[in-house]
Legacy VTK file of the C-alpha trace (Angstrom):
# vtk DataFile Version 3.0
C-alpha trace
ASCII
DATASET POLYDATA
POINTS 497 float
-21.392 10.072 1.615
-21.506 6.205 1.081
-21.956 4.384 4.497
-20.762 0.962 3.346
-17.764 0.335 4.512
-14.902 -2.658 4.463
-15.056 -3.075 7.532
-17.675 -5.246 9.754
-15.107 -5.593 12.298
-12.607 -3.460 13.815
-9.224 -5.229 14.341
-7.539 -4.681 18.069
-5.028 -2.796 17.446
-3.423 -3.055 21.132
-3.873 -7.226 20.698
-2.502 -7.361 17.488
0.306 -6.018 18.010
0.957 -7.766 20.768
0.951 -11.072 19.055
3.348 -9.343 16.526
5.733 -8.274 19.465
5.809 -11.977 20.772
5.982 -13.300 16.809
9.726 -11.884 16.777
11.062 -12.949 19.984
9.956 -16.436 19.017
12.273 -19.042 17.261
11.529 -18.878 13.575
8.735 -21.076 11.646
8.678 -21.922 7.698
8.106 -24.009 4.841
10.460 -26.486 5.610
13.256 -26.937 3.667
12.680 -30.190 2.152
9.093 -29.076 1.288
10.650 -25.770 -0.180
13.409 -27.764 -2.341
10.081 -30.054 -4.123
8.162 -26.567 -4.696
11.502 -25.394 -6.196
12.067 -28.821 -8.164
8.570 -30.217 -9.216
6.632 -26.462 -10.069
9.031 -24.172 -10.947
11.850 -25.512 -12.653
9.050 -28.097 -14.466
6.032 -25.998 -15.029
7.490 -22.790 -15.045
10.498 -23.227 -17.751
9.692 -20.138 -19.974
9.008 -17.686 -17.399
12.908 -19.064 -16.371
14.300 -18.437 -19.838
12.206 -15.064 -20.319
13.532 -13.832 -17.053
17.100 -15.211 -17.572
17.027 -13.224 -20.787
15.465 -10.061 -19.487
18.349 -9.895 -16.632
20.749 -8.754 -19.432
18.865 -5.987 -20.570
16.703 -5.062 -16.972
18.629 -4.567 -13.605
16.968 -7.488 -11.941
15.313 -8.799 -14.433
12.059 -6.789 -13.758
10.684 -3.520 -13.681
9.000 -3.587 -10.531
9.728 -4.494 -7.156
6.611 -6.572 -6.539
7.861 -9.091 -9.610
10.408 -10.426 -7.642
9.559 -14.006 -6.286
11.660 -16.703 -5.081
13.172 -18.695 -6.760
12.583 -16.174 -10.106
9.874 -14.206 -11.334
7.124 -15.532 -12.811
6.081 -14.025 -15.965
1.997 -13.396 -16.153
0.127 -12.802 -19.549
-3.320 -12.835 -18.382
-5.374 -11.312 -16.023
-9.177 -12.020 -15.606
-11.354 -11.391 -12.630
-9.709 -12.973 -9.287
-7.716 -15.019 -11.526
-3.516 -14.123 -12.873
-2.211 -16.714 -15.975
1.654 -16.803 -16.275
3.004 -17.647 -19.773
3.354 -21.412 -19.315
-0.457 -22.037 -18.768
-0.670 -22.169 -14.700
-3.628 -20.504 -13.426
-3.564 -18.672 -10.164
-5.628 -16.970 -7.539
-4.334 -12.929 -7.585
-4.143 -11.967 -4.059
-1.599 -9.525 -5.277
-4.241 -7.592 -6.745
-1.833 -5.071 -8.846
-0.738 -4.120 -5.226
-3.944 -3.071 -4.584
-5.594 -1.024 -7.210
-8.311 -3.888 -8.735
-11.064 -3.816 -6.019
-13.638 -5.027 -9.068
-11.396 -7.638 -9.841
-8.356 -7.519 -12.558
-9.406 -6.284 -16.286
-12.619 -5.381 -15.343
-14.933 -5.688 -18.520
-17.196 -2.718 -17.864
-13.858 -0.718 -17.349
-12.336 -2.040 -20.066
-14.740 -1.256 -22.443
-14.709 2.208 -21.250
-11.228 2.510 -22.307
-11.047 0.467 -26.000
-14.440 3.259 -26.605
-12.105 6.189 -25.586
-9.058 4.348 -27.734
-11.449 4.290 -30.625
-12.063 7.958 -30.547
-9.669 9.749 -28.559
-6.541 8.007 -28.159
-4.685 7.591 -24.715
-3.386 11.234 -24.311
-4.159 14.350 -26.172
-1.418 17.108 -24.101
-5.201 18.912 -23.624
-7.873 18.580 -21.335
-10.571 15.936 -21.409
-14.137 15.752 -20.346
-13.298 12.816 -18.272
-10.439 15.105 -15.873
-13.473 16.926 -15.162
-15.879 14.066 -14.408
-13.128 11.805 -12.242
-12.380 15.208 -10.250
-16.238 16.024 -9.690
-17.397 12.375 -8.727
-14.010 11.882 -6.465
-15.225 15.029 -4.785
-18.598 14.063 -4.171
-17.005 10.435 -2.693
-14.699 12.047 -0.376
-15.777 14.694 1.972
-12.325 16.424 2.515
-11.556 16.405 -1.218
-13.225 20.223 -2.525
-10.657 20.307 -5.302
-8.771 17.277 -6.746
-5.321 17.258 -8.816
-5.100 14.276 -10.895
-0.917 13.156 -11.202
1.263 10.549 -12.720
1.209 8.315 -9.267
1.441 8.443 -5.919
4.607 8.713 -5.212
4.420 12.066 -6.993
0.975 13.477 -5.541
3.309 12.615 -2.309
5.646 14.942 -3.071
3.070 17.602 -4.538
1.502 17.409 -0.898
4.834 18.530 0.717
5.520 21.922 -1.264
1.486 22.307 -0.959
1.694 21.950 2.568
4.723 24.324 2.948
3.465 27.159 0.908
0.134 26.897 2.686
1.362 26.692 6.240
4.682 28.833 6.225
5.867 26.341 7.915
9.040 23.914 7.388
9.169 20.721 8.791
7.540 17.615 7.761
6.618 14.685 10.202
5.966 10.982 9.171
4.836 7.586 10.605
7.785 5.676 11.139
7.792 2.490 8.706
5.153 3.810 6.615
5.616 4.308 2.623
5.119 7.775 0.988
6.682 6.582 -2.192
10.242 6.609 -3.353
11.007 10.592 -3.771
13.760 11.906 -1.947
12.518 13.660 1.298
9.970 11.176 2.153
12.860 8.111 2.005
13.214 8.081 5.613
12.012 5.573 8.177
10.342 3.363 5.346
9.745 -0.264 6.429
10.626 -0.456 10.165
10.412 2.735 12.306
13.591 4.017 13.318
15.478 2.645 10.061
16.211 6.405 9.109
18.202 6.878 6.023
19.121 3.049 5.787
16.588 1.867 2.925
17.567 5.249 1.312
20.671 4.529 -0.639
22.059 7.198 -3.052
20.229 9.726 -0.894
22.376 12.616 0.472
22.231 12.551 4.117
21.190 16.833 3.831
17.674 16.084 2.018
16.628 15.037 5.521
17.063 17.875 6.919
13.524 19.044 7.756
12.089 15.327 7.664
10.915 13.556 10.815
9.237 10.551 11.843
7.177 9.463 14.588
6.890 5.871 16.419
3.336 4.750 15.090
0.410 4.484 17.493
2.270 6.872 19.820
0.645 10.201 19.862
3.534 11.222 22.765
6.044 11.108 20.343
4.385 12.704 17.513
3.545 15.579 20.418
7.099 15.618 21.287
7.726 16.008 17.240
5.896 18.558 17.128
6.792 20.712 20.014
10.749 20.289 19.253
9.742 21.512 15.462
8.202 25.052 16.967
11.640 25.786 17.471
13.145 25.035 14.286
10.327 26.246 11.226
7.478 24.813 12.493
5.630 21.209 11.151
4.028 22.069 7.526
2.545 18.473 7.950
1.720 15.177 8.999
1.200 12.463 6.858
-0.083 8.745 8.031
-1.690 6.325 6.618
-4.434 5.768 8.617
-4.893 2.135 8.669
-1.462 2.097 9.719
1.893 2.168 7.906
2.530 -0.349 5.264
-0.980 -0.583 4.344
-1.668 -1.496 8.344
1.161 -4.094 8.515
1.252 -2.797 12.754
-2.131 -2.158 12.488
-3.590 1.542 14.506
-6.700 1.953 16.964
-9.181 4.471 16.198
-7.960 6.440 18.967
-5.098 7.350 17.965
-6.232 8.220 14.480
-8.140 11.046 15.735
-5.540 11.817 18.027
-3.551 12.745 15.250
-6.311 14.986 13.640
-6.264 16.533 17.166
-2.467 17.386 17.494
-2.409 19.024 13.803
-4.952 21.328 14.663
-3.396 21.589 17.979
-0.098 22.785 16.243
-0.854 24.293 13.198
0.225 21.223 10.582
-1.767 20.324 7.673
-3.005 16.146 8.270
-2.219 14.970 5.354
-3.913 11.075 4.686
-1.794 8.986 2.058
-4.976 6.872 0.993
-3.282 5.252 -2.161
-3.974 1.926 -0.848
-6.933 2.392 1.129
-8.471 4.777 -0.650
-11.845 3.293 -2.511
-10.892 0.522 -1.047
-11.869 0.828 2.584
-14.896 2.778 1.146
-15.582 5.051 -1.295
-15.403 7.872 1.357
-11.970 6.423 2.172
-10.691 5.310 5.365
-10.971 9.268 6.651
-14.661 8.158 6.440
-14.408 5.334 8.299
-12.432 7.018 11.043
-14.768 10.364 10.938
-11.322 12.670 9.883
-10.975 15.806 7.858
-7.907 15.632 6.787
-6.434 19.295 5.396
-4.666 17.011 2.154
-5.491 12.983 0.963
-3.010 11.439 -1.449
-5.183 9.227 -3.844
-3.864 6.409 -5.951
-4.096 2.846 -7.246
-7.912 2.706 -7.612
-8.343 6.403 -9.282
-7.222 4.868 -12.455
-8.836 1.850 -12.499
-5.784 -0.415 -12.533
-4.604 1.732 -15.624
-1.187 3.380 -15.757
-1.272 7.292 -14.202
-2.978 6.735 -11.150
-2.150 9.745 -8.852
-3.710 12.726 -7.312
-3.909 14.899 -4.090
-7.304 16.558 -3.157
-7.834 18.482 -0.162
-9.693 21.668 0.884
-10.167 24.628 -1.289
-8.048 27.082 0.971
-4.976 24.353 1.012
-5.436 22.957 -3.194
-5.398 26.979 -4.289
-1.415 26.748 -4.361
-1.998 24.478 -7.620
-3.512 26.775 -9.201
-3.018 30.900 -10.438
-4.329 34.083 -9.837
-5.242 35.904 -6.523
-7.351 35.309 -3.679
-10.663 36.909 -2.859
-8.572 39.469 -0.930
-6.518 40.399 -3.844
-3.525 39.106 -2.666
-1.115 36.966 -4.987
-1.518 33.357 -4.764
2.001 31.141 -4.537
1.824 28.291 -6.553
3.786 24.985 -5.856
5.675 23.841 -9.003
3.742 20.518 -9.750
3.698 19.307 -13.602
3.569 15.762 -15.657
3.651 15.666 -19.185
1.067 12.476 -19.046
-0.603 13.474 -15.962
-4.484 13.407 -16.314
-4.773 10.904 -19.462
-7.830 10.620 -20.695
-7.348 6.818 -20.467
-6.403 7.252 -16.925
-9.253 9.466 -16.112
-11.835 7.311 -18.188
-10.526 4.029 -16.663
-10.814 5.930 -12.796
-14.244 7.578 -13.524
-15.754 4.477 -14.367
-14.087 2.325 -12.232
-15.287 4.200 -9.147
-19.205 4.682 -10.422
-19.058 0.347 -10.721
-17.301 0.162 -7.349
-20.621 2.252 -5.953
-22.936 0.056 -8.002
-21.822 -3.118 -7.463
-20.937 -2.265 -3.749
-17.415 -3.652 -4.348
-15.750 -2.076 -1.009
-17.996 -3.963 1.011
-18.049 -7.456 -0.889
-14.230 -7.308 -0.731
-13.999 -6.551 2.603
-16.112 -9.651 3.447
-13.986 -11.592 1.433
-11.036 -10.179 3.706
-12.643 -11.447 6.840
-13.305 -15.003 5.122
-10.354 -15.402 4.498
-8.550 -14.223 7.567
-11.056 -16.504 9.727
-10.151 -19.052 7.653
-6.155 -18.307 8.213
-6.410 -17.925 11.482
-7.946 -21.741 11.573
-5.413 -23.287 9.866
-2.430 -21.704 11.797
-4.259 -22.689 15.292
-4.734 -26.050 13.607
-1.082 -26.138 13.293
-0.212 -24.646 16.215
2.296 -22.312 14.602
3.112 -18.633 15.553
1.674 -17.242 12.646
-0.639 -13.760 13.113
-3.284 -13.235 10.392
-5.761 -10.467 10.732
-7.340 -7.768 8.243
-8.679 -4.232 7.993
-11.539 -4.828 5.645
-10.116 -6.465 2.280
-6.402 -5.720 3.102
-5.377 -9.264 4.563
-1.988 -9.716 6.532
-0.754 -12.899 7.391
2.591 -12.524 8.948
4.766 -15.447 9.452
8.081 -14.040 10.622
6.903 -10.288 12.001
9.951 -8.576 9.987
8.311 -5.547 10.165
7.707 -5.222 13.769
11.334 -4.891 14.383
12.533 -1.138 15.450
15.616 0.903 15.959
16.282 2.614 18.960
19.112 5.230 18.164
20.013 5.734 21.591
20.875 1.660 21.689
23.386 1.863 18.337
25.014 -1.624 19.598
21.652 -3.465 18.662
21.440 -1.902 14.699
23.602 -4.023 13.267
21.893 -7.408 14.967
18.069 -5.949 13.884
19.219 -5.247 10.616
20.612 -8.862 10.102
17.660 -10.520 11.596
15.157 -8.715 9.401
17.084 -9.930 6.945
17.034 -13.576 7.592
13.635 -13.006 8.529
12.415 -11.724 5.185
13.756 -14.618 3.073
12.000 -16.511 5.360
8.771 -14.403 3.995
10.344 -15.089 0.560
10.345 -18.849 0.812
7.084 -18.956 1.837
5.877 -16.490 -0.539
7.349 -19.523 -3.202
5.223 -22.577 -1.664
2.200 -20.533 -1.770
2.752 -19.734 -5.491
3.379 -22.999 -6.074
-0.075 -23.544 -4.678
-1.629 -21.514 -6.995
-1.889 -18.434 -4.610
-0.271 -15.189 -5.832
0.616 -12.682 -2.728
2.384 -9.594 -1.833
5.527 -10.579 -0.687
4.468 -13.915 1.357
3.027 -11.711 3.972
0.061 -9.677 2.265
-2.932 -10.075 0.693
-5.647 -8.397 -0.890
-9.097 -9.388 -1.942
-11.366 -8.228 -4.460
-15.143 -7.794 -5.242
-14.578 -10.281 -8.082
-14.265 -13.190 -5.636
-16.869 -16.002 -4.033
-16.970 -17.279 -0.944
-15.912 -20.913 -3.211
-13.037 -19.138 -4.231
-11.680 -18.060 -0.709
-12.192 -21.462 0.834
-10.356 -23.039 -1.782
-7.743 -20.707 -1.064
-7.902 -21.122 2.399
-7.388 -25.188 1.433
-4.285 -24.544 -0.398
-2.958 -22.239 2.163
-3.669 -25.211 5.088
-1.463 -27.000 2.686
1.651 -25.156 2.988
1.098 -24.207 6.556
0.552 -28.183 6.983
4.876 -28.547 5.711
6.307 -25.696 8.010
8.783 -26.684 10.910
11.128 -24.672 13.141
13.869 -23.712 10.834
17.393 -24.898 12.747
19.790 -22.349 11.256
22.662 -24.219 12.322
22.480 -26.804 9.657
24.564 -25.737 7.001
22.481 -25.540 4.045
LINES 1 498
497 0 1 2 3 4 5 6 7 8 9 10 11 12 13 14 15 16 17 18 19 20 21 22 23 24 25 26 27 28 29 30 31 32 33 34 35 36 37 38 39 40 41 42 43 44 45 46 47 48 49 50 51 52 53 54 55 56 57 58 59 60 61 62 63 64 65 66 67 68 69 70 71 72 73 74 75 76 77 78 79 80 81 82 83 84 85 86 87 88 89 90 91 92 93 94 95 96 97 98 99 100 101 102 103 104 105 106 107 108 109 110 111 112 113 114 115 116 117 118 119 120 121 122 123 124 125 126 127 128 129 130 131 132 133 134 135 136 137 138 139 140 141 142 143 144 145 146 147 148 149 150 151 152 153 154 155 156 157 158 159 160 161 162 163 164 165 166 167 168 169 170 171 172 173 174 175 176 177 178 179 180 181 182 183 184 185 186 187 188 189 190 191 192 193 194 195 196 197 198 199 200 201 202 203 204 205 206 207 208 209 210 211 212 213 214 215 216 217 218 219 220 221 222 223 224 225 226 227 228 229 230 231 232 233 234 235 236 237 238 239 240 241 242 243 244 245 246 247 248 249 250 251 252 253 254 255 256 257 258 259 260 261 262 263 264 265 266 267 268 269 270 271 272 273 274 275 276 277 278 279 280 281 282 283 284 285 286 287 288 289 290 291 292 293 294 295 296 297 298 299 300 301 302 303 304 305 306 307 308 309 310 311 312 313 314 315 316 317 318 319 320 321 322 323 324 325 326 327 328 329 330 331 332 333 334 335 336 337 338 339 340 341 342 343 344 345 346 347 348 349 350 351 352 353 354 355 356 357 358 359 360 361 362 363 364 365 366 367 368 369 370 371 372 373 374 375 376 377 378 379 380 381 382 383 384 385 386 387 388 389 390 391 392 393 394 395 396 397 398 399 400 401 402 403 404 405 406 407 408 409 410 411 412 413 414 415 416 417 418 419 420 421 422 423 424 425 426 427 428 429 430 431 432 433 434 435 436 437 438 439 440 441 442 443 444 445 446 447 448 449 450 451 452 453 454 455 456 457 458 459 460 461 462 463 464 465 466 467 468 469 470 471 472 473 474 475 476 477 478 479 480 481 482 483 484 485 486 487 488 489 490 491 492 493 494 495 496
């Protein structure tokens, strides 16, 4: 197993969140609103004019205007046509440094030359998809195995939303069991059952619109970095079908937006075991990017199930797959076991699951992340940066909490996501609900002044760096971050605007 990690430092948990706790009960800090209305003015309505028209025109044919949920920016979207290295183009010539990263998947950098010649070669000869298998489904399953010591047998998918939801019946058929408990806040993808608590723990069914209330039924969550209430989870569920399994992201939920000690990683490990649920690790996001091992090698876990994403495809389309132990992955497959016995298979399919290009791009991909030691660069990169942050906001003296877990970067401004619901304290709902609100077009606005600065994010609040950049690179960054941090005031929201 690789040793090189992401991380030189462990963040503290405990004092992080902390600072996030405080970060909401304090008045509100952000671009200021006549520095927002000059970004709005003087970049995008004057150097971004076609992206305008393009989306304008795409809004009549696209809900939105966009396909994907990361696209939208304030004040539009900004349409990009070029991706190179740590570098995005958008189609009126601006240049900017991608900190958005694909949402995570690019840990060599974007369009990766050795990668992409990997996949014109198989274009030339192959084509993208043949309905049949492929040498390279083979080669991606055998080197992800010898990466990741959990993984004995790998299932390659469409994406991870799906390998999500593969994981579930897996875990059910191999457990007997019913019930399935989640991290509250944390993101399994957008299928049905796992639509609950996304965002902010406690929020339940409210991000879940045009889900029926019944899906829920044997879906639970648990307040992260409590391993009480995941105990008390998993206690009540003996009673009512038992857990099938646990799923966490274990950097934390939201790709470690309230960020997890090592402690209570394990713990988690310990309860499953305890109680008879599969641990199931959702590594689409950390996954070859904390290390090739995966953040279950950081923490020293075995989980029973890892959902794999993102980097498995290179930053091609079809990136998706759950791997897990040989005794647990059998229900994807046929036949009997050694005893004779009829195996039950979980229905899992997709038509375009296991591409060749997807499987070419992923293969190769992860055999240059081992040579070049990308994990490790990028992570380094992570805690430039963040150091750097964290200067300019004291140097500011703004509320402002920036910290990292390797080359996953947050820098929260507003703390949106620290919010909770307490169900037994309905009265405050409706107030949390509207100040996350307010406080996420706060995140919006500045998410504009930094584009406008050249710096491409993930919703104004996260970042992600790459093997592809230089230490020159993140401290210009860092300069044109100091920039927008250097026009943020208390907002007075009882100016009319």
């Amino acid at each position: 197993m690789d040793t090189r990690f992401a991380i030189s430092e462990y963040p503290d948990a405990v004092a992080i969140n902390a600072e996030l706790d405080a970060l909401i009960k304090k008045p509100i800090y952000s671009i200021s609103r006549e520095a927002l209305a000059n970004y709005e003015n003087e970049y995008f309505e004057k150097k971004c004019a076609t992206s305008k028209k393009m989306i304008k025109e795409a809004s009549d044919v696209i809900p939105g205007g966009v396909q994907h949920n990361l696209a939208f920016n304030h004040p539009f979207p900004i349409v990009m046509t070029k991706a190179e290295g740590a570098y995005l183009y958008d189609i009126d010539g601006n240049k900017y440094y991608d900190f958005l990263q694909a949402g995570g998947p690019t840990i060599l950098g974007s369009n990766d030359p050795v990668v992409r010649e990997a996949v014109i070669d198989l274009l030339n000869t192959c084509g993208p998809s043949t309905g049949l298998f492929h040498e390279y489904e083979y080669k991606l399953a055998k080197k992800i195995s010898e990466c990741v010591p959990s993984v004995e047998m790998f299932r390659m998918l469409g994406s991870g939303t799906e390998a999500c939801m593969c994981a579930v019946r897996v875990a059910r058929l191999a457990t007997g069991k019913k019930n399935i408990l989640k991290m509250g806040g944390a993101y399994h993808g957008w299928s049905d059952q796992l639509a609950w608590g996304m965002r902010v723990p406690g929020t339940k069914n409210l991000q879940s619109k045009g889900v029926p209330m019944f899906v829920f039924k044997h879906t639970q969550e648990f307040f992260p970095g409590d391993l009480e209430d995941l105990e008390r989870k998993l206690k009540a569920n003996e009673r009512n079908g038992g857990t099938a399994g646990v799923f966490i992201e274990p950097i934390g939920p939201e790709s470690a937006t309230r960020p997890l000690t090592k402690e209570f990683v394990k713990g988690v490990e310990t309860l499953c075991r305890k109680y008879g649920a599969l641990l199931i690790c959702d590594e689409v996001v950390s996954g070859f990017r904390i290390g090739t091992a995966g953040a279950q090698g950081y923490y020293g876990i075995d989980p029973d199930l890892t959902i794999f994403g993102k980097v498995i495809a290179g930053g091609y389309p079809g990136a998706g797959g759950v791997g897990g132990h040989k005794d647990v992955m059998k229900h994807l497959g046929a036949g009997l076991d050694a005893s004779g016995k009829k195996i039950k298979k979980a229905m899992c399919g997709g038509t375009m699951a296991a591409t060749p290009i997807s499987c070419v791009a992923g293969y190769t991909a992860i055999c240059e992340i081992e040579k070049r030691n990308a994990c490790q660069v990028a992570g380094q990169m992570g805690d430039r940066l963040t150091k750097g942050l964290q200067k300019s906001i004291e140097k500011y003296n703004l509320p402002f909490v920036a910290f990292n877990v390797g080359s996953v970067c947050h820098l929260d401004t507003v703390g949106t996501m620290q919010f909770s619901i307490d169900w037994g304290k309905l009265w405050q709902v409706p107030g949390i609900l509207k100040e996350t609100g307010v406080r996420q077009k706060e995140m919006q606005n500045m998410g504009a002044a930094y584009m406008a600065e050249g710096l491409v994010t993930l919703a104004g609040s996260r970042l992600y760096t790459s093997a592809a950049y230089t230490e020159e690179m993140i401290d210009d960054a860092i300069a044109r971050f100091d920039k927008v941090f250097a026009q943020c005031e208390k907002i007075d929201f009882s100016k009319k605007k």
